[in-house]
C-alpha positions as CSV (number, residue, x, y, z in Angstrom):
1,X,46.0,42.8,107.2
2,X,49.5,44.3,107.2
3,X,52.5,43.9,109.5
4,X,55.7,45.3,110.3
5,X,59.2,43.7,109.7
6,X,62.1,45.8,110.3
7,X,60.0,48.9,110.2
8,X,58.0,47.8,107.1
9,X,54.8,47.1,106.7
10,X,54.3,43.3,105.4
11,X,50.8,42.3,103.8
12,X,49.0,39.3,105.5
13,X,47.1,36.3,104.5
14,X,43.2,37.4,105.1
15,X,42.1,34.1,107.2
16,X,38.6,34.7,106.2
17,X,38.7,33.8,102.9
18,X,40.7,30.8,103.7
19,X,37.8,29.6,105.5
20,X,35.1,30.5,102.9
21,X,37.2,28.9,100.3
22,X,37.6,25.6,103.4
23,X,33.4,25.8,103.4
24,X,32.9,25.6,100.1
25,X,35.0,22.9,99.6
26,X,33.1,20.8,102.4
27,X,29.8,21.8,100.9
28,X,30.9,20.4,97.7
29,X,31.8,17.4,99.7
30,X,28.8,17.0,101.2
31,X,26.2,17.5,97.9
32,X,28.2,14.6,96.3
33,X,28.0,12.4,99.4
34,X,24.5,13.3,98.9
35,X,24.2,12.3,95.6
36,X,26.3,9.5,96.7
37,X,23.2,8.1,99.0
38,X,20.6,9.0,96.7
39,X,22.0,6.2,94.1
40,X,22.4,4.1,97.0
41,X,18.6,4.5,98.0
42,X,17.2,3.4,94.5
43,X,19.3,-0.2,95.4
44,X,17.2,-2.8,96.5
45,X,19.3,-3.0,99.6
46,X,16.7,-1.3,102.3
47,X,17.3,-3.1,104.9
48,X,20.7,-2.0,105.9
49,X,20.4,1.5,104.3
50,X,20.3,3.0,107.8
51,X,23.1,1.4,109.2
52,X,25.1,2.1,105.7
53,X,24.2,5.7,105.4
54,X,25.3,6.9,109.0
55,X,28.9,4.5,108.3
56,X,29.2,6.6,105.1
57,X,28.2,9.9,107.2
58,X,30.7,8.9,109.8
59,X,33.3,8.2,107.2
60,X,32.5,11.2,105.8
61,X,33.0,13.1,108.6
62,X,36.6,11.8,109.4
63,X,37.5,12.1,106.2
64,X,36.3,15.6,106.1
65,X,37.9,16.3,109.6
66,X,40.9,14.6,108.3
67,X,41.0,17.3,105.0
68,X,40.3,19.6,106.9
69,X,43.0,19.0,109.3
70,X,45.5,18.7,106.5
71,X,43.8,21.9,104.3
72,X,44.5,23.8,107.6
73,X,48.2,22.8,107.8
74,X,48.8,23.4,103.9
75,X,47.1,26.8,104.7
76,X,49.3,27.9,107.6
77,X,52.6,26.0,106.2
78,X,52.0,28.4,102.7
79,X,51.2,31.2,104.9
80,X,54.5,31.1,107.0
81,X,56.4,30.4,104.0
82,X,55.2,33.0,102.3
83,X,55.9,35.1,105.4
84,X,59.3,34.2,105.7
85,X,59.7,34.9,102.1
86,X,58.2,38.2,102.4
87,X,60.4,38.6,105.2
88,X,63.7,37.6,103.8
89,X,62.6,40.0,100.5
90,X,61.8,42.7,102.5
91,X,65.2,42.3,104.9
92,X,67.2,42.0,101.5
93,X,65.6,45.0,99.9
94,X,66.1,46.5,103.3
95,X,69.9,45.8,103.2
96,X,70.0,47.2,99.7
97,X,68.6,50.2,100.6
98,X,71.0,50.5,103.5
99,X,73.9,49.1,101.4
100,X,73.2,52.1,98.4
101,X,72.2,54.8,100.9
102,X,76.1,54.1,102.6
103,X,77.0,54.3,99.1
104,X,75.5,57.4,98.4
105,X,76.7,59.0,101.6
106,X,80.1,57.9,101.2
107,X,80.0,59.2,97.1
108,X,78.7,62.4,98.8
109,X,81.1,62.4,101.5
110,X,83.5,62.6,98.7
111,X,82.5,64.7,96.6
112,X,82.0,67.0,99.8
113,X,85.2,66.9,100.0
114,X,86.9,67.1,97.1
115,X,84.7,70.3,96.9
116,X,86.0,71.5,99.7
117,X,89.5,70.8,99.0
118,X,89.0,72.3,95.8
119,X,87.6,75.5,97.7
120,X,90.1,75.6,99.9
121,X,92.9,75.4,97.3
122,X,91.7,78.2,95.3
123,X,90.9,80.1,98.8
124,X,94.7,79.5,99.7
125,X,95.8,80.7,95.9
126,X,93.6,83.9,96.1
127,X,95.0,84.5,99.4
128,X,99.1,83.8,98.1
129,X,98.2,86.3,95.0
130,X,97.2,88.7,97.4
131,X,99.6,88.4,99.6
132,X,102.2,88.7,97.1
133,X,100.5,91.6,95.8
134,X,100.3,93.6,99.4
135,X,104.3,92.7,99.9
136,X,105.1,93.9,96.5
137,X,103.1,97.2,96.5
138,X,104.4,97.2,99.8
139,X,108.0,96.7,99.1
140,X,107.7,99.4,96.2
141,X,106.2,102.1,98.7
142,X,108.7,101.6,101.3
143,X,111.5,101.4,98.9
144,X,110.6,104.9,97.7
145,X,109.8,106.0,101.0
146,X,113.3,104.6,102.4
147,X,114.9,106.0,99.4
148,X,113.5,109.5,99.9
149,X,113.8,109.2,103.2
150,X,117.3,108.2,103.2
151,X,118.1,111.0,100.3
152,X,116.2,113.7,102.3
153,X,118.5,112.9,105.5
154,X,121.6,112.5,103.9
155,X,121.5,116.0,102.4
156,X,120.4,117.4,106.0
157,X,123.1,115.5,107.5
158,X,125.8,116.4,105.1
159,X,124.8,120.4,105.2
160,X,124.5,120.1,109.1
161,X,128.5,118.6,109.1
162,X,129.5,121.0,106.7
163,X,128.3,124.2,108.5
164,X,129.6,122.3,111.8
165,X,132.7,122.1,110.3
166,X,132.5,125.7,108.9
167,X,131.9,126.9,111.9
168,X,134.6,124.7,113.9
169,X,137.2,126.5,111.3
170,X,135.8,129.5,112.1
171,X,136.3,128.8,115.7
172,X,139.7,127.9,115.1
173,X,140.5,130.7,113.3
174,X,139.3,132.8,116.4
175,X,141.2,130.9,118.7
176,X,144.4,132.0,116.2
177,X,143.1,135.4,116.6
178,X,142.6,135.4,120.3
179,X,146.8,134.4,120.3
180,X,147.5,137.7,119.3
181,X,146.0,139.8,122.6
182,X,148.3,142.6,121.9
183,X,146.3,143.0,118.3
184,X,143.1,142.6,119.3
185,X,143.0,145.2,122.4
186,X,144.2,147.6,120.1
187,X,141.4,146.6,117.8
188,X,138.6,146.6,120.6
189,X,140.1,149.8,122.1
190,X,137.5,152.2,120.0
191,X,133.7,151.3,120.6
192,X,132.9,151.7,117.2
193,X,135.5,149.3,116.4
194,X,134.2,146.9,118.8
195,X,130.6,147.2,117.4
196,X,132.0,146.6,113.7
197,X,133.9,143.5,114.8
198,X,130.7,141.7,116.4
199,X,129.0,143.2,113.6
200,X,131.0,141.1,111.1
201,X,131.6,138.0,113.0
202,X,127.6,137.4,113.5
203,X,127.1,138.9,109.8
204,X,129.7,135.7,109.2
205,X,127.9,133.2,110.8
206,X,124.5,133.9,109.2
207,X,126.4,133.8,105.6
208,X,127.6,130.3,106.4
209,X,124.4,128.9,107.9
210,X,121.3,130.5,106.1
211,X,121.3,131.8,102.7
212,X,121.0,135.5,101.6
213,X,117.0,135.4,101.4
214,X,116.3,134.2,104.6
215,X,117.9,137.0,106.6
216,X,118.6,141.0,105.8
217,X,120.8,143.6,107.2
218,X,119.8,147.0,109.0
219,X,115.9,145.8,109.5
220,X,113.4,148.2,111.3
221,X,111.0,146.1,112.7
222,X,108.8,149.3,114.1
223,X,109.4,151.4,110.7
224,X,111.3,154.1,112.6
225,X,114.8,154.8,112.5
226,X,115.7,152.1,115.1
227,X,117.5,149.2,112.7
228,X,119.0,146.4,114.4
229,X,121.7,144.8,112.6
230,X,120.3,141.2,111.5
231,X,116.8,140.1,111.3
232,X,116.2,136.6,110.2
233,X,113.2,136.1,107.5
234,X,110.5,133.7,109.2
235,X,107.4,132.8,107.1
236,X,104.2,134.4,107.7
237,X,100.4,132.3,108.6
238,X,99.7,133.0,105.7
239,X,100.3,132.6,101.9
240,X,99.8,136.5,101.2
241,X,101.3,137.7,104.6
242,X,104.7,139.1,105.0
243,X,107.7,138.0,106.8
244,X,108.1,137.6,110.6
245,X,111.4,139.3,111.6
246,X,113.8,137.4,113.9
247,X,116.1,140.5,115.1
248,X,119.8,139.3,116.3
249,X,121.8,142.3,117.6
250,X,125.5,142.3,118.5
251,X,126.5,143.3,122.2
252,X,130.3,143.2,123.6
253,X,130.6,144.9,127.0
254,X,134.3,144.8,126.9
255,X,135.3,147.5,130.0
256,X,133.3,145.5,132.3
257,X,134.7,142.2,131.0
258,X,138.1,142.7,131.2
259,X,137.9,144.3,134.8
260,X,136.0,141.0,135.7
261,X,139.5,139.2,134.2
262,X,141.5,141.8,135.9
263,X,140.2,141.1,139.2
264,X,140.0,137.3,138.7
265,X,143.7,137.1,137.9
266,X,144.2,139.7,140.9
267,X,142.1,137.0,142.7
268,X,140.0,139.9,144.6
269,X,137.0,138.6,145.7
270,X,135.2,142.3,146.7
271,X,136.7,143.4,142.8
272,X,135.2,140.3,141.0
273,X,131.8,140.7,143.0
274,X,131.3,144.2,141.9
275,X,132.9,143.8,138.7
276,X,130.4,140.4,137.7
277,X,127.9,143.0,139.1
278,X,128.8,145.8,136.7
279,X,128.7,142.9,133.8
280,X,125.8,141.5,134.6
281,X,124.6,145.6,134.8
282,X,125.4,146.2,131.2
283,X,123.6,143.0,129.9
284,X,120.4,143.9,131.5
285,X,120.8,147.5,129.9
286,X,121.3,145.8,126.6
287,X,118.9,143.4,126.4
288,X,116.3,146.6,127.4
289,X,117.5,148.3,124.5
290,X,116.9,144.9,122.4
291,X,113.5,144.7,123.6
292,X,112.4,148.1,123.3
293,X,113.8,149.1,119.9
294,X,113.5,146.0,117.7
295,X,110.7,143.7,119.4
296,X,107.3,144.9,117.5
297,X,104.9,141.6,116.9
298,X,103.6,140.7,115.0
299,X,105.8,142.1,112.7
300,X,109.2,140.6,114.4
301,X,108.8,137.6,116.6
302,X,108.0,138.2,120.4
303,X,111.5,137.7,121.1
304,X,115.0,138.6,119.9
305,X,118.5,137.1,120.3
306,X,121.7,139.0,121.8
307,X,124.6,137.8,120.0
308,X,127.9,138.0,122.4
309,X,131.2,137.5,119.8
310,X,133.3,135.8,122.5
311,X,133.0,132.5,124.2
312,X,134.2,133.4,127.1
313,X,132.3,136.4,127.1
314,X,129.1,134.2,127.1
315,X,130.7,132.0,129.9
316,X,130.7,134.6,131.9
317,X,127.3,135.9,131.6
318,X,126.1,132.4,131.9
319,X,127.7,131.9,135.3
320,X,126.4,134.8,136.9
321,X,123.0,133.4,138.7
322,X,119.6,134.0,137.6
323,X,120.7,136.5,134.8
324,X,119.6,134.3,131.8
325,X,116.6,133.0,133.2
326,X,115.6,137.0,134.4
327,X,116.8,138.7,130.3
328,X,114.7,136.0,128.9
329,X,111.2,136.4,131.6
330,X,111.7,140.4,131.5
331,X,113.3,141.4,128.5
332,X,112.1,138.0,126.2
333,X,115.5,138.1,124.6
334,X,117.9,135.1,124.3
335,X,121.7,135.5,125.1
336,X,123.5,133.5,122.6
337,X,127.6,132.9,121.8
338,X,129.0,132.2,118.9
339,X,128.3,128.6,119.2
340,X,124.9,129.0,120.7
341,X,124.0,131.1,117.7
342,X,125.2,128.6,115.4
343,X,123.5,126.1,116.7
344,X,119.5,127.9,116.9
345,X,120.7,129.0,113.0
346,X,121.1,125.6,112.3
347,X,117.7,124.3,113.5
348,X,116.1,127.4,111.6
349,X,117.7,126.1,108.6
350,X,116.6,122.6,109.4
351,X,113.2,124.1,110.1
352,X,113.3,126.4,106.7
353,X,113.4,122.9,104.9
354,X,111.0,121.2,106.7
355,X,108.6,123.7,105.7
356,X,109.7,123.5,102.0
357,X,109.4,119.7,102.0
358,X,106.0,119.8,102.9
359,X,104.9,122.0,100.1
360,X,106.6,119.7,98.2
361,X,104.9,116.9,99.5
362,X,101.5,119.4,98.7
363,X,102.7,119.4,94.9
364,X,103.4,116.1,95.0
365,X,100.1,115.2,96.3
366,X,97.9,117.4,93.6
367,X,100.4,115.3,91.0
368,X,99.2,111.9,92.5
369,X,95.4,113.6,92.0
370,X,96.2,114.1,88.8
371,X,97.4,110.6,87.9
372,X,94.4,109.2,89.8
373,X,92.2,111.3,87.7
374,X,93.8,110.3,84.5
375,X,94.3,106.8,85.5
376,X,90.2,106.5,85.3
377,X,90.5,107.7,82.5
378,X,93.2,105.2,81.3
379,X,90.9,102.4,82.8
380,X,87.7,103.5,80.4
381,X,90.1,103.6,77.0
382,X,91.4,100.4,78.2
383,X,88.0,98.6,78.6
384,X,87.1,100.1,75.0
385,X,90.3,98.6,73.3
386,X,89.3,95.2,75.4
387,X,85.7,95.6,73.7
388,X,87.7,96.1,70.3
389,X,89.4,93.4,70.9
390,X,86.5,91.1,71.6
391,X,84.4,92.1,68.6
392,X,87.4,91.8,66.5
393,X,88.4,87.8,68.2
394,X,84.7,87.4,67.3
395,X,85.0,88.3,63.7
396,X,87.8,86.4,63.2
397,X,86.6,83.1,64.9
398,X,83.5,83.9,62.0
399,X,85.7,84.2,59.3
400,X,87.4,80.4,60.6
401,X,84.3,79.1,60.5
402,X,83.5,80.2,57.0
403,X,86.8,79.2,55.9
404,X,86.7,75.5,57.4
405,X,83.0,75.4,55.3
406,X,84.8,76.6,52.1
407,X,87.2,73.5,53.2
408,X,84.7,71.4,53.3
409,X,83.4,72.1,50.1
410,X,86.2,72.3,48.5
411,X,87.4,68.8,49.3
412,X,86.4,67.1,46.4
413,X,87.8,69.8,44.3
414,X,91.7,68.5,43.2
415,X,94.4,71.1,44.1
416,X,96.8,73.1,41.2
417,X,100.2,73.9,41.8
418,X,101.6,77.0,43.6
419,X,102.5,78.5,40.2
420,X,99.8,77.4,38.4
421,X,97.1,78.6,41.0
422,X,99.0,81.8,41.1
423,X,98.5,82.4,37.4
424,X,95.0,82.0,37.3
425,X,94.3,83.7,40.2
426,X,97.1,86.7,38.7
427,X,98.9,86.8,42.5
428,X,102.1,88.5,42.6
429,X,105.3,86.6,42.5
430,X,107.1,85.5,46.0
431,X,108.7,88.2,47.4
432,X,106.9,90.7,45.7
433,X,105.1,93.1,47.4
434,X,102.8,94.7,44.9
435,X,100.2,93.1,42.3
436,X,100.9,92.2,38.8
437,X,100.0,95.2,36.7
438,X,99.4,93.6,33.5
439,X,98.2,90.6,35.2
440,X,95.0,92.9,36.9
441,X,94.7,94.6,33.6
442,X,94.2,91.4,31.9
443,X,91.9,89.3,34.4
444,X,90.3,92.8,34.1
């Protein structure tokens, strides 16, 4: 039978054979009792045999109940001790078990972690190289960028403030000019001098901001005989397509400006009405003549510019209401002054380098292709050299090995001096370069 101590099964004393071993032993008793009486019987002592054999069966009796008594307290003493032995054994081996499993656990718990410690270091190294890697390919692109950037700008900046202050000089100059009024009425006086004048003051302006191939004199946007004075050269869509023509034409009403300064000095209010009238009059008619005669898309843009040579000729046609806003809807030409002009020039020019920035940036991206291309290319001769490498690290870690046997069999073998092992072996003297001649000739 088998029980269960601390969830373990415990073998058990089989009572059954402890009670066929217990009947044995009384039948054993019992045939020598037996044997016992039989000697008795051949005694001449018959008269008391009855009375003798049932005392010796009675003794027999308590003596067996008495053995019996005893044989079943040695039985069940032995059986509990060996129980409790069992017991105790199994509880120790139990604790053992328990005691090396925690063991195990905690050595695993340890090694768990030490693992993980380990993975997490190398995890936190990886991540630092690549970190460092990202911030310096970072730095590098934004220190080129920043540098370009900054190189780019500067240039722009410093060509913007010199033509500012070109044309602030040139303003100035003007303003000298405009001193003398005695001078200059007698220069506006003939029309054709008037026309020449604005001619060459918005001829200087274009000089100073754009450069001679990005505007042209006397263009004919229609291909007729109508030419205005200044067209500015915009890029086509396309690669193959020709220029867009910006036309710019000069216009100075001067009559009906200086009877609108007449009257404003005179302070007439009926004069200065029909004489801003009259001004405003003259623009309309030359913005018409702008619009039909030069505007042609899509060879010229779908608008032009009307270049007035005096500031305060441009004042005046800004204050009068709605006449900007009406040339520009009707007429799709823009009434500039001298400052105005300079200004839209600039931003063209701004513009003009935008556009040959970016076909820089083209070229430079078909170089980067380039050096992408050839970098795989770099990569393959790179992993052949490594395989070089390799085979020849491999041949020389042979050659070690051969020369540590050669050692080793040459142990025993007693060593000659330098000189005297260099003149069997005929090697060349130190210092020297070449072989021994004579020396090869006569090993030879």
């Amino acid at each position: 039978m088998l029980g269960r101590v601390d969830g373990i099964r415990i073998p058990e004393v089989d009572m059954t054979d402890v009670l066929l071993v217990v009947i044995a032993l009384l039948t054993l008793a019992v045939l020598v009792l037996v044997g016992v009486l039989l000697a008795y019987v051949r005694r001449p002592v018959a008269l008391n045999l009855d009375q003798t054999l049932r005392e010796e069966m009675r003794l027999t009796r308590e003596d067996m109940a008495s053995h019996d008594v005893m044989l079943r307290r040695e039985v069940t003493s032995s059986q509990n001790d060996a129980n409790q032995l069992l017991v105790s054994t199994l509880q120790k081996m139990g604790e053992d078990q328990r005691r090396q499993l925690g063991e195990m656990a905690d050595s695993n718990g340890r090694n768990h972690e030490r693992l993980r410690s380990a993975l997490d270091e190398k995890f936190q190294q990886i991540l630092q190289s690549n970190e460092r890697k990202l911030d310096e390919m970072r730095r590098t692109v934004d220190e080129k960028l920043q540098t370009t950037l900054e190189k780019r700008l500067g240039e722009s900046f410093r060509l913007v403030s010199e033509r500012l202050e070109a044309v602030q000089q040139g303003l100035g100059e003007m303003k000298t000019l405009a001193t003398d009024v005695g001078g200059l009425k007698r220069v506006l006086t003939n029309v054709k001098d008037r026309g020449t004048w604005g001619e060459y003051q918005l001829g200087a302006i274009l000089g100073e901001i754009l450069t001679p191939d990005q505007y042209a004199r006397n263009v004919s946007p229609k291909g007729n005989a109508d030419r205005v004075e200044f067209a500015v050269r915009l890029p086509g869509k396309g690669d193959g397509e020709g220029p867009v023509w910006l036309p710019i034409d000069s216009k100075f009403p001067k009559e009906d400006y200086e009877r609108l300064l007449d009257a404003v000095q005179a302070a007439d209010m009926d004069a200065v009405k029909k004489s801003s009238d009259g001004l405003a009059r003259a623009v309309r008619v030359a913005a018409k003549d702008i619009h039909d005669k030069y505007i042609n898309p899509p060879a010229s843009t779908d608008f032009g510019i009307m270049f007035l040579p005096s500031e305060g000729l441009y004042a005046e046609v800004l204050r009068q209401p709605g006449l900007v806003g009406e040339i520009q809807n009707s007429f799709r030409v823009i009434v500039a002054g001298p400052t105005t002009l300079s200004s839209i020039l600039s931003s063209l020019r701004v513009g003009f380098q935008t556009l040959a920035i970016e076909k820089r940036s083209h070229e430079v991206w078909n170089v980067l292709g380039a050096v992408k291309t050839e970098f795989a290319s770099f990569g393959e001769v790179l992993a052949a050299v490594q395989k070089k490498l390799h085979e020849a690290s491999s041949t020389i870690e042979k050659s070690a090995v051969r020369t540590r046997a050669m050692q080793r069999c040459l142990k025993s073998v007693q060593e000659l001096p330098a000189t005297q092992a260099a003149a069997v072996l005929s090697l060349p003297e130190s210092g020297s370069g070449e072989p021994d001649d004579d020396g090869d000739s006569g090993q030879a």
